[in-house]
N, C-alpha and C positions, 0 to 999 in steps of 0.2 A: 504494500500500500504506500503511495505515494505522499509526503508531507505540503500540504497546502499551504502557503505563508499568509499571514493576517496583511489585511490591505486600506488603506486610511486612504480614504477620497477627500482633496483638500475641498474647501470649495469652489475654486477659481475651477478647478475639474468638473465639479458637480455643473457648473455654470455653463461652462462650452458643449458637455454633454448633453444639456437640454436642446440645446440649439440644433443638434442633428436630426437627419430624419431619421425613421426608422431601422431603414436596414444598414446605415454606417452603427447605428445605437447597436443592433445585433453583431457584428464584426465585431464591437469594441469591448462587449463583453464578450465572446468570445477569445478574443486576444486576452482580456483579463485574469482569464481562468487558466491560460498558456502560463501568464506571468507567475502566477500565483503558484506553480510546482517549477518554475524554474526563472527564477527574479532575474538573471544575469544574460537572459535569453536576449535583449536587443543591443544598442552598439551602444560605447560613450560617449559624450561631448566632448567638446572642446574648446578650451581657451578657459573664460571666466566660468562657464559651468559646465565645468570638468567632471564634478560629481555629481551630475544628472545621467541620465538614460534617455536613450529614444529606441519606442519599440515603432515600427509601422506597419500603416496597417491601410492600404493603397494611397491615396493621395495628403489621409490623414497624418501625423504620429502623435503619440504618447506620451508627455514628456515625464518622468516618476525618479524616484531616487531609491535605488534597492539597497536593501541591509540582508543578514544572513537569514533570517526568515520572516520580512517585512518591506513590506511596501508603500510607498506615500506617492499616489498618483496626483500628479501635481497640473497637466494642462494637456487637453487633447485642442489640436487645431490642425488648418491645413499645413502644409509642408512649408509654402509661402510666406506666412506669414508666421508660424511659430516660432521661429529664431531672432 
């Protein structure tokens, strides 16, 4: 059985999620549930946030910050404008 990491949606997260339609909202939890048995699964940053994460997930990403079994998803947006 697989260890599931606990996952803390900030709100600036909760906020841009509202904003999607449905089936990017289905993808992203999906991608969630990824994150959540393997935190380390998307690329790093870089530069000034170096200790962020981006997972993707087609035009969108993910931005969250993983620890060893925790996750703090911090801003979904599109690719353009999230950096």
């Amino acid at each position: 059985m697989k260890v599931k990491c606990k996952v803390e949606e900030k709100s600036s997260f909760k906020r841009s999620l509202k904003r999607l339609n449905q089936k990017t909202k289905k993808r992203v939890k999906e991608a969630i549930e990824i994150l959540k048995e393997k935190p380390f699964s998307g690329k790093t940053l870089k530069g000034k946030y170096k200790r962020l994460w981006k997972y993707r997930i087609g035009r969108y990403r993910i931005i969250y910050l993983p620890k060893s079994c925790y996750i703090q998803l911090i801003l979904i947006s599109l690719r353009d404008s999230v950096y």
